[in-house]
ZAMARGU-4260 file (C-alpha; in steps of 0.2 Angstrom, whole numbers, plus 5000, padded with zeros to 4 digits):
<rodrens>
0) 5000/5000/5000 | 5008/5017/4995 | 5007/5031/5007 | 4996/5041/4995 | 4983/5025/4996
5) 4986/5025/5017 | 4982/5043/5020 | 4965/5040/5008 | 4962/5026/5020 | 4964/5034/5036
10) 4955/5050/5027 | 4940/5040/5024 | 4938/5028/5039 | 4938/5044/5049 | 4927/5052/5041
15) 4914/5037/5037 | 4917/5028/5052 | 4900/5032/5059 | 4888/5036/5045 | 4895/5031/5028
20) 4885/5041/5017 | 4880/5054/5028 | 4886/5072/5020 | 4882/5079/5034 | 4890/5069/5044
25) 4907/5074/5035 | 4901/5093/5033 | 4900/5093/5052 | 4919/5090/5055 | 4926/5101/5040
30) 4917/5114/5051 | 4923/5108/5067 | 4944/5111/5057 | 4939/5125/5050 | 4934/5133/5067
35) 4951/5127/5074 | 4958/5136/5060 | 4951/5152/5064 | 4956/5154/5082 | 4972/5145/5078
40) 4974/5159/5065 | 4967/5173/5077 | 4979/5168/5091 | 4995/5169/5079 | 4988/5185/5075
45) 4986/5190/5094 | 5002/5183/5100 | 5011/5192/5083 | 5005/5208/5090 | 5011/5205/5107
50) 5027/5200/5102 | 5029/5214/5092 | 5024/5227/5104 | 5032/5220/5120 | 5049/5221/5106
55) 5046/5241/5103 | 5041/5244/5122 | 5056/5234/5134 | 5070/5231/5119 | 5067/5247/5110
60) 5060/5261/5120 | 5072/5253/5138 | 5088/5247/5132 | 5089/5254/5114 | 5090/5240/5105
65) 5084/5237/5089 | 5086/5220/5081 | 5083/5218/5062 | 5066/5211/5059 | 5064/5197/5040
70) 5058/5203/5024 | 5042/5197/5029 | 5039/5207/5043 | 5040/5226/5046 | 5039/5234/5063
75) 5022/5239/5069 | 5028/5255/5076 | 5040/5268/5072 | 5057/5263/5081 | 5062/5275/5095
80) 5078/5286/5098 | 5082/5278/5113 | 5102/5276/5115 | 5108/5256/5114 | 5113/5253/5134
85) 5120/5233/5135 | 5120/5236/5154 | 5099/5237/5152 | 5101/5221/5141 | 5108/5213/5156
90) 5094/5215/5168 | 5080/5213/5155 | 5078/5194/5153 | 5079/5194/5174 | 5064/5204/5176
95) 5054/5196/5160 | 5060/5178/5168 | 5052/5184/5183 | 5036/5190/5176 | 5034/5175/5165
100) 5039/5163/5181 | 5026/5170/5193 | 5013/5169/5179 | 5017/5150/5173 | 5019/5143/5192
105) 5004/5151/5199 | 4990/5148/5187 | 4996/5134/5174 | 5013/5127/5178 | 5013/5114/5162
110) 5014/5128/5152 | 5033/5130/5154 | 5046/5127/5145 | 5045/5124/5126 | 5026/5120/5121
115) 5027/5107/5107 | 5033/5094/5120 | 5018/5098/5131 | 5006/5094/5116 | 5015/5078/5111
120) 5013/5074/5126 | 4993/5077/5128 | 4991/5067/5113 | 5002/5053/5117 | 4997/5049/5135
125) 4981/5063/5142 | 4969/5058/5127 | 4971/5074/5120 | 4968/5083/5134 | 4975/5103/5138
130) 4966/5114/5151 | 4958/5127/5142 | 4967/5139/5153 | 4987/5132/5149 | 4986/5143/5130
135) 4981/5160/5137 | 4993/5158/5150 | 5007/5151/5137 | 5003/5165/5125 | 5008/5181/5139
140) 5021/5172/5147 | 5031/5167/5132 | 5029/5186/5126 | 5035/5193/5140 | 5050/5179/5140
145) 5054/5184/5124 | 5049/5202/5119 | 5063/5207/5135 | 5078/5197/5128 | 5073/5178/5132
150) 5078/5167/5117 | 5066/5157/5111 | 5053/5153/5097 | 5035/5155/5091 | 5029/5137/5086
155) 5029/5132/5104 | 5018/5146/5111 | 5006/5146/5094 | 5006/5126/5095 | 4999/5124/5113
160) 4989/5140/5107 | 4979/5130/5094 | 4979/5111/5103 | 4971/5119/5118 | 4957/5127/5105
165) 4958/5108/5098 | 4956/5099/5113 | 4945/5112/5122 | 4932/5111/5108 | 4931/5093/5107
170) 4930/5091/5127 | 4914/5105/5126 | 4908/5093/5111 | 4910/5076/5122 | 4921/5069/5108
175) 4929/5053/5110 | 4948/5052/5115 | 4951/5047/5098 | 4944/5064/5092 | 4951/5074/5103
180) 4966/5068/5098 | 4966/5074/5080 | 4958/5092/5082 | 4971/5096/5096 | 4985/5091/5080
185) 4974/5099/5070 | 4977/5116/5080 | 4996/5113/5084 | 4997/5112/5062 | 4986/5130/5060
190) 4995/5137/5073 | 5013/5132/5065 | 5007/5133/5049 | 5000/5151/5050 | 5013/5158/5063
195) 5029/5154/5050 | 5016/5156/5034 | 5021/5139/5032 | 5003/5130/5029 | 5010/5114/5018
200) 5024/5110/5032 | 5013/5114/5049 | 5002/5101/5045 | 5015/5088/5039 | 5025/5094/5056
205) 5010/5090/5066 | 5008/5073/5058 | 5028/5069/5057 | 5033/5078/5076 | 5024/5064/5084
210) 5036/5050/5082 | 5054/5049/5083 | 5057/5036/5068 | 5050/5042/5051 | 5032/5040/5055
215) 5015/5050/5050 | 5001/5052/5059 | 4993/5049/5045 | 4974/5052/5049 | 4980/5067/5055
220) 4984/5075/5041 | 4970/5081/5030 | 4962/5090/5046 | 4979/5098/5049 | 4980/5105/5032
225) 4962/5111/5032 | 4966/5120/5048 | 4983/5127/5043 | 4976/5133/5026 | 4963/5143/5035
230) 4974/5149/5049 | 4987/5153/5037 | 4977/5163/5027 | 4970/5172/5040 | 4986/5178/5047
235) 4992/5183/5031 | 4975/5195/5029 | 4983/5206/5042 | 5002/5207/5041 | 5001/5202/5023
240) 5005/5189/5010 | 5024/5178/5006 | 5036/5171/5017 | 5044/5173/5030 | 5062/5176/5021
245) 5065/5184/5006 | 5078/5172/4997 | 5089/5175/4981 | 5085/5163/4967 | 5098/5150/4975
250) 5098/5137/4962 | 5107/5119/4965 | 5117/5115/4946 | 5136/5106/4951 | 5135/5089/4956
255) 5153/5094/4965 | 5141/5104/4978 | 5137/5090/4986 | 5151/5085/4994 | 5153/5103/5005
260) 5134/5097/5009 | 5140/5080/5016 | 5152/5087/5027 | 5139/5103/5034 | 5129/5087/5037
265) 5140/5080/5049 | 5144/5097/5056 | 5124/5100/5059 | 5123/5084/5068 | 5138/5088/5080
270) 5129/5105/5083 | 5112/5099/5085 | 5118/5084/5098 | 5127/5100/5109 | 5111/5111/5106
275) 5102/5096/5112 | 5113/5090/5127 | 5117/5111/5134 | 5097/5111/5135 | 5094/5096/5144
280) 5108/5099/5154 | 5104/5116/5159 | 5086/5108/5163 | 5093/5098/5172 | 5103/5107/5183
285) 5087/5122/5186 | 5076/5105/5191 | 5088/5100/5204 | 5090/5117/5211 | 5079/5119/5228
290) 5071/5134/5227 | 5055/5138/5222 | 5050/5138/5205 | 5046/5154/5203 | 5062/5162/5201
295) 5070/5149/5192 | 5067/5158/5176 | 5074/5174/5183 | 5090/5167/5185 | 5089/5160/5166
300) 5086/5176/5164 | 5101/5183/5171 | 5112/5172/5164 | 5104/5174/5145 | 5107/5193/5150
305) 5126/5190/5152 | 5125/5183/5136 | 5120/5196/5127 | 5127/5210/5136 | 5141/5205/5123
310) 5133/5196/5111 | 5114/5206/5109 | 5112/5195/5091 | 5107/5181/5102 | 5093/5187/5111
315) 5075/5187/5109 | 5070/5179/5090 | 5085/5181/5077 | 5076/5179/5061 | 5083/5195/5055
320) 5100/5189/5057 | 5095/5173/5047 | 5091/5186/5034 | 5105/5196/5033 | 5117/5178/5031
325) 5103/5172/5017 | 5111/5188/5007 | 5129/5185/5011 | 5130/5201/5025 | 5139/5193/5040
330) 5156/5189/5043 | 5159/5169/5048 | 5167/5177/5066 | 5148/5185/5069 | 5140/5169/5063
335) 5149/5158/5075 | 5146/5167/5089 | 5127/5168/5083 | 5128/5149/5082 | 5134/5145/5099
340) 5127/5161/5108 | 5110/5157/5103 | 5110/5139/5110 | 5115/5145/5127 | 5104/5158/5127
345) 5090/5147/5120 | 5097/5133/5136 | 5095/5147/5150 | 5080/5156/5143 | 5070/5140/5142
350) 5077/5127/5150 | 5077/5137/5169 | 5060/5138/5167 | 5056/5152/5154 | 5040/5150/5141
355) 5045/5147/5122 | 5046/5137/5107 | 5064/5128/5100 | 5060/5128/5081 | 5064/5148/5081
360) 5082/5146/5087 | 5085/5131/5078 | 5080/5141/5061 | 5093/5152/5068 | 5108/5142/5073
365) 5105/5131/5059 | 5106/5145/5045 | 5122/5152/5056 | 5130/5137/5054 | 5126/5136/5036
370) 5133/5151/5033 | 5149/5147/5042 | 5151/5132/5031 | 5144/5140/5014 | 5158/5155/5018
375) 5170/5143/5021 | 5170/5133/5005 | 5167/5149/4994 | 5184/5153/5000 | 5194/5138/4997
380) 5183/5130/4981 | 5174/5147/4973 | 5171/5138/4957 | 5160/5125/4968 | 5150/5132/4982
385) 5146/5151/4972 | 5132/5154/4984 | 5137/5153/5004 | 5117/5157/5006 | 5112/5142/4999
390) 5121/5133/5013 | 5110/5147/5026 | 5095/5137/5019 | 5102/5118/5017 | 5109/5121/5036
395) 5091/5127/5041 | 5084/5112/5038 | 5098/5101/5041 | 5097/5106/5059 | 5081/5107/5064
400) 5080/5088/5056 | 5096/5082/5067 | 5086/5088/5083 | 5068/5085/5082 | 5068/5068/5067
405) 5057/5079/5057 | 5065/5076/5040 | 5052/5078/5029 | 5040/5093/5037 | 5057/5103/5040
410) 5061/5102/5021 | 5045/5108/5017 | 5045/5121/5032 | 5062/5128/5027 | 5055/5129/5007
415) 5039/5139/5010 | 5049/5152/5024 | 5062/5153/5011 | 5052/5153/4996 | 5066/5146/4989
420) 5062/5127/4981 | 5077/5125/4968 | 5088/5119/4984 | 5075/5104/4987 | 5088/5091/4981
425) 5104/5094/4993 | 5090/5098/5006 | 5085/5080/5004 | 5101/5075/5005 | 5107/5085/5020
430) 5090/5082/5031 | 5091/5062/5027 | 5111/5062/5032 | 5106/5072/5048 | 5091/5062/5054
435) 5102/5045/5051 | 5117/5053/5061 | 5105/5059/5075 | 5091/5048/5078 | 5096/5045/5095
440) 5096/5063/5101 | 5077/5073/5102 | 5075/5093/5108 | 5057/5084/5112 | 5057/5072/5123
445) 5038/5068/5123 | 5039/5059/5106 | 5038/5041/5106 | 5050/5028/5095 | 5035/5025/5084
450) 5014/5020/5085 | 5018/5004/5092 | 5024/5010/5108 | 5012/5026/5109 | 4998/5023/5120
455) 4985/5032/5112 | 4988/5016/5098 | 4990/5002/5112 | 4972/4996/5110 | 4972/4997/5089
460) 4987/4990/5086 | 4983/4975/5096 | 4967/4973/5087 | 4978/4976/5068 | 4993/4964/5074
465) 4977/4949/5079 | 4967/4951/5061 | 4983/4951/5055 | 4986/4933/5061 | 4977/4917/5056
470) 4975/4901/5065 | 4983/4892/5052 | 4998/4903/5059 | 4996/4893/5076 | 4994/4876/5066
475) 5010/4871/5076 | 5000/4876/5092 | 4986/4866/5090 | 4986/4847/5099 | 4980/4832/5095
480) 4967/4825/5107 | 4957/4810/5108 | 4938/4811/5102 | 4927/4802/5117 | 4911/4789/5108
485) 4895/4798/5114 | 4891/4782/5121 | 4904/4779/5132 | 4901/4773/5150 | 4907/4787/5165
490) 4911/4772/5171 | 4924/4768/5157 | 4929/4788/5156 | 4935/4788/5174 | 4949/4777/5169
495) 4953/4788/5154 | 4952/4803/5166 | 4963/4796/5177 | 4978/4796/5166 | 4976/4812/5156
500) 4978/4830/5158 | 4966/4837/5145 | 4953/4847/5152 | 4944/4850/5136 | 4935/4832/5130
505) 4926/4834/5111 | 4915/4819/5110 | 4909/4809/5094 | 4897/4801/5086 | 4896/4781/5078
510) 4904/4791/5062 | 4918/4800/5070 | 4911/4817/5069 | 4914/4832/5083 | 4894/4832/5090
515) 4899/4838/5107 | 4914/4844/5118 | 4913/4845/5138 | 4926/4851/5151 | 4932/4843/5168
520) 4922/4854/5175 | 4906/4849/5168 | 4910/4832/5176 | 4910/4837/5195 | 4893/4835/5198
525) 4895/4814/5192 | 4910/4812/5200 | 4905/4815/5216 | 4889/4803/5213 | 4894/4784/5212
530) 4875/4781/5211 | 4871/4786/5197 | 4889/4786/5185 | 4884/4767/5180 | 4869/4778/5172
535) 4876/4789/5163 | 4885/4791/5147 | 4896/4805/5141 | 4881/4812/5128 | 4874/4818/5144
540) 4888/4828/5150 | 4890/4835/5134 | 4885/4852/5127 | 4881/4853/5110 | 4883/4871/5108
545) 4900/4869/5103 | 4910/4887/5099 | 4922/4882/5086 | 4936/4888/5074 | 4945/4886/5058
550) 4962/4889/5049 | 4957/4905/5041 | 4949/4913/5054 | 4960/4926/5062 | 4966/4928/5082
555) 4955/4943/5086 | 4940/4934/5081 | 4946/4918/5091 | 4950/4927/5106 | 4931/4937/5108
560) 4925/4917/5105 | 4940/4910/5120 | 4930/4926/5131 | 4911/4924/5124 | 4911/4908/5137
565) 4928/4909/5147 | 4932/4894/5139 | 4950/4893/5140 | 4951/4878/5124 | 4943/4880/5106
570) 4941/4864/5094 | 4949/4867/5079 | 4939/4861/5062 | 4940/4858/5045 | 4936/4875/5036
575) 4921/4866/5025 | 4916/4852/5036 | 4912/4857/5055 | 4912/4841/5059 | 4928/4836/5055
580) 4942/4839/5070 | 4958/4844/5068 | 4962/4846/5087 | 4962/4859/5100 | 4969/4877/5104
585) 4974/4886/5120 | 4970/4903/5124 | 4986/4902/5135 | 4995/4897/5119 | 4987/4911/5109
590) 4993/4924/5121 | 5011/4921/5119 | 5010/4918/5104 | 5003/4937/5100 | 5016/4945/5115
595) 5030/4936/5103 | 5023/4944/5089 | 5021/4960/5097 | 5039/4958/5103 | 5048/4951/5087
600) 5041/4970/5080 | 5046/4981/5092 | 5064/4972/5089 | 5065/4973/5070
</rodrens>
């Protein structure tokens, strides 16, 4: 099955699951994600504008400092004649840490840190559920975090912005677990999707962020992209229409190229593993510190203030700086420092505590590092590598693939904010080298290995891996047993009892044909009775309403029958003759069997 004819499937079972020619029915749910869209698309708005004031008001109008903005955003209001002071720089993410610490811990303290993990994590293991406080409280917190020097992103924020719409519209509406689930991911796609003007790659993010190996959501997808479209297009009806960066036609034409790419592969993995391990590790260390929550994030704050005191380009977003390197306007001194200043101040900012998203930096550091790399090679080989911005946008992607085993939304993310689609091929290549080289590392830790071990799957895939299997699968399983004559004496059967240790007996006629099967517990009653054993032959005991199965009848339909009567052996027959037995099959035996299974694929 292709995955074109998979995401149909999925599309169509959810959609037809309940009434299969119901219009309305269907109608009803493209409602329900295009709502999602629009408050997904309204809260981008929101949160855009907060960002971009609380920018003018602390960085701007307090410490004078203005950092440049992407072609595809302009400033809402006219920059200030406030002098630059680095010393206010220091003390700025201290009081937003403060501010955003007090707010998080005293009315919704899931809402810290960076938001994506929060919604993985509500899909994976809470049925879909967010309190429909957590995004209000996300949104002001993470804009005061970042709008006073916090480094951090928007897609968390936005994420949690539209999963808690998802989930909170789908709790009001009494929705199964199962439905909860995928309008939250629908609103963690709009909210991406519209927020980076990225509609195409938010909803394949929300499908593909999941999972740590290279797994879709795939039901998820078609309500994600419904969602994102709307949101997207809302967004862009207020601060306008394109993407994100503007790009120079970069296009890829020497196969020679991909060699440089290789190697900035290797060095985006090796960034992305110390990105990865300064973040945890300053988690970590703010976790084990005993003081109270609280002001945890002020002291991130401090120390991202120290930062950029001598290094301001780290602080608060970045994208402009990603901009400038895309037209070849930083040195490769200022893009390292970018690089590695950006993930400290991205590690203090929101690993003490602090409220923000991780995809924003990584679009930073990545590109720095691309640049670094792109410069480099111009240098020594100018005949090969002619465009060191090319590498700004193959080194976005790379990194944001080598730490969160995105591959393919992240290609598709870095395209649309880039506009740029003629560096498709060494993007491939550079994301599918990166995920190889780093699927042991994750920025989110919430995502599980794949759908077998998620447990919002458990129950399905237990359902799949038993239709999956027949009985002529267990054939080695299944013993022969010794058919008892109807009109055998108890008498006689006491004997036979006496010596065996089936507990199942299937009883035939004068022909040799299954009429009949009874247990060792049926017998009690007899047994305990010598006066009337010598009456009584095993046609008596018998039941005749025998529960039977065949070959090619699969394990979940053997199992209801093994549960239908708490019968713990089923009599095995000829597939066209009913009559004919084969032998007998234990449901002790079909349980390991399936946990073997279940095993031998979690190991492959």
């Amino acid at each position: 099955m292709t995955i074109r004819d998979s995401i149909k499937l999925k599309f169509n079972s959810f959609f037809n699951r309940k009434r299969p020619t119901d219009i309305a029915y269907a109608g009803k749910w493209f409602f329900y994600f295009i709502l999602i869209g629009v408050i997904a698309g309204l809260g981008s708005i929101i949160f855009h504008y907060l960002c971009q004031l609380g920018v003018h008001y602390f960085m701007d109008s307090i410490a004078g400092y203005r950092p440049p903005a992407p072609a595809g955003e302009h400033h809402l209001l006219p920059p200030t004649e406030t002098p630059f002071n680095r010393w206010l720089l220091l003390i700025l993410p201290a009081m937003g840490g403060i501010l955003s610490g007090w707010l998080v811990y005293t009315f919704a303290p899931e809402a810290e840190g960076h938001g994506t993990d929060a919604a993985i994590e509500a899909y994976h293991s809470k049925g879909g559920y967010i309190r429909s406080r957590v995004p209000i409280i996300k949104t002001i917190a993470s804009a005061i975090t970042l709008t006073t020097g916090g480094s951090g992103g928007r897609e968390g924020p936005i994420a949690q912005i539209g999963a808690g719409f998802g989930s909170f519209l789908a709790t009001k509406l009494k929705l199964s677990k199962r439905e909860r689930r995928i309008m939250l991911a629908a609103g963690i796609g709009a909210g991406v999707g519209s927020i980076f003007r990225a509609p195409l790659a938010g909803a394949l993010f929300a499908a593909e962020v999941l999972y740590r190996d290279p797994e879709f959501e795939s039901e998820v997808i078609i309500p994600a992209g419904i969602s994102s479209v709307v949101a997207y297009c809302i967004f862009c009806l207020v601060f306008g229409w394109g993407s994100l960066f503007e790009s120079p036609d970069f296009k890829f034409q020497n196969p020679l190229e991909l060699g440089p790419y290789i190697i900035l592969s290797f060095v985006l993995v090796g960034t992305g593993i110390f990105y990865i391990k300064s973040f945890y590790g300053v988690t970590h260390f703010f976790k084990s510190l005993n003081i109270p929550p609280h002001f945890k994030p002020a002291i991130g704050g401090i120390m991202t203030g120290i930062i950029g005191f001598f290094l301001p380009s780290t602080l608060a977003f970045g994208y402009g700086f990603v901009q400038m390197a895309l037209h070849n306007d930083l040195t490769i001194k200022f893009l390292l420092f970018l690089a590695v200043g950006k993930i400290l101040t991205t590690s203090f900012s929101i690993g003490s505590g602090g409220s923000g998203g991780v995809f924003g930096p990584s679009v930073v550091i990545g590109g720095a590092v691309g640049g670094v790399v792109g410069k480099l090679f111009n240098q020594f080989m100018p005949k090969i590598v002619t465009e060191p911005g090319a590498f700004v946008v193959v080194g976005m992607a790379g990194f944001f693939t080598a730490v969160s085993n995105t591959p393919i939304s992240t290609i598709i993310f870095v395209s649309e904010m880039t506009n740029s689609y003629h560096l498709l091929l060494p993007s491939l290549l550079v994301c599918s080298l990166s995920y190889l080289l780093s699927q042991k590392w994750s920025i989110y830790k919430k995502q599980v290995k794949r759908k077998i071990d998620s447990p919002a799957h458990a129950g399905e895939f237990i359902v799949d891996i038993l239709q999956a299997l027949k009985i002529k699968n267990l054939m080695h399983l299944v013993k022969k047993v010794d058919l008892i004559p109807e009109d055998m004496p108890f008498s006689k059967f006491k004997q036979y009892f006496s010596k065996t240790k089936q507990h199942y007996f299937p009883v035939m006629d004068q022909h040799e044909r299954l009429i009949g099967i009874f247990s060792s517990t049926d017998i009690r009653g007899v047994l305990f009775s010598k006066e009337i054993e010598s009456l009584v032959v095993m046609k008596d005991i018998m039941t005749s309403d025998i529960i039977v199965t065949t070959p090619s009848e699969d394990l979940n339909t053997a199992l209801h029958k093994f549960t239908e009567k708490n019968i713990d052996s089923l009599p095995v027959v000829e597939e066209d003759d009913h009559g004919m037995l084969i032998g007998m099959l234990n449901r002790r035996e079909v349980i390991a069997f399936y946990n073997r299974q279940l095993q031998r694929m979690k190991n492959k």
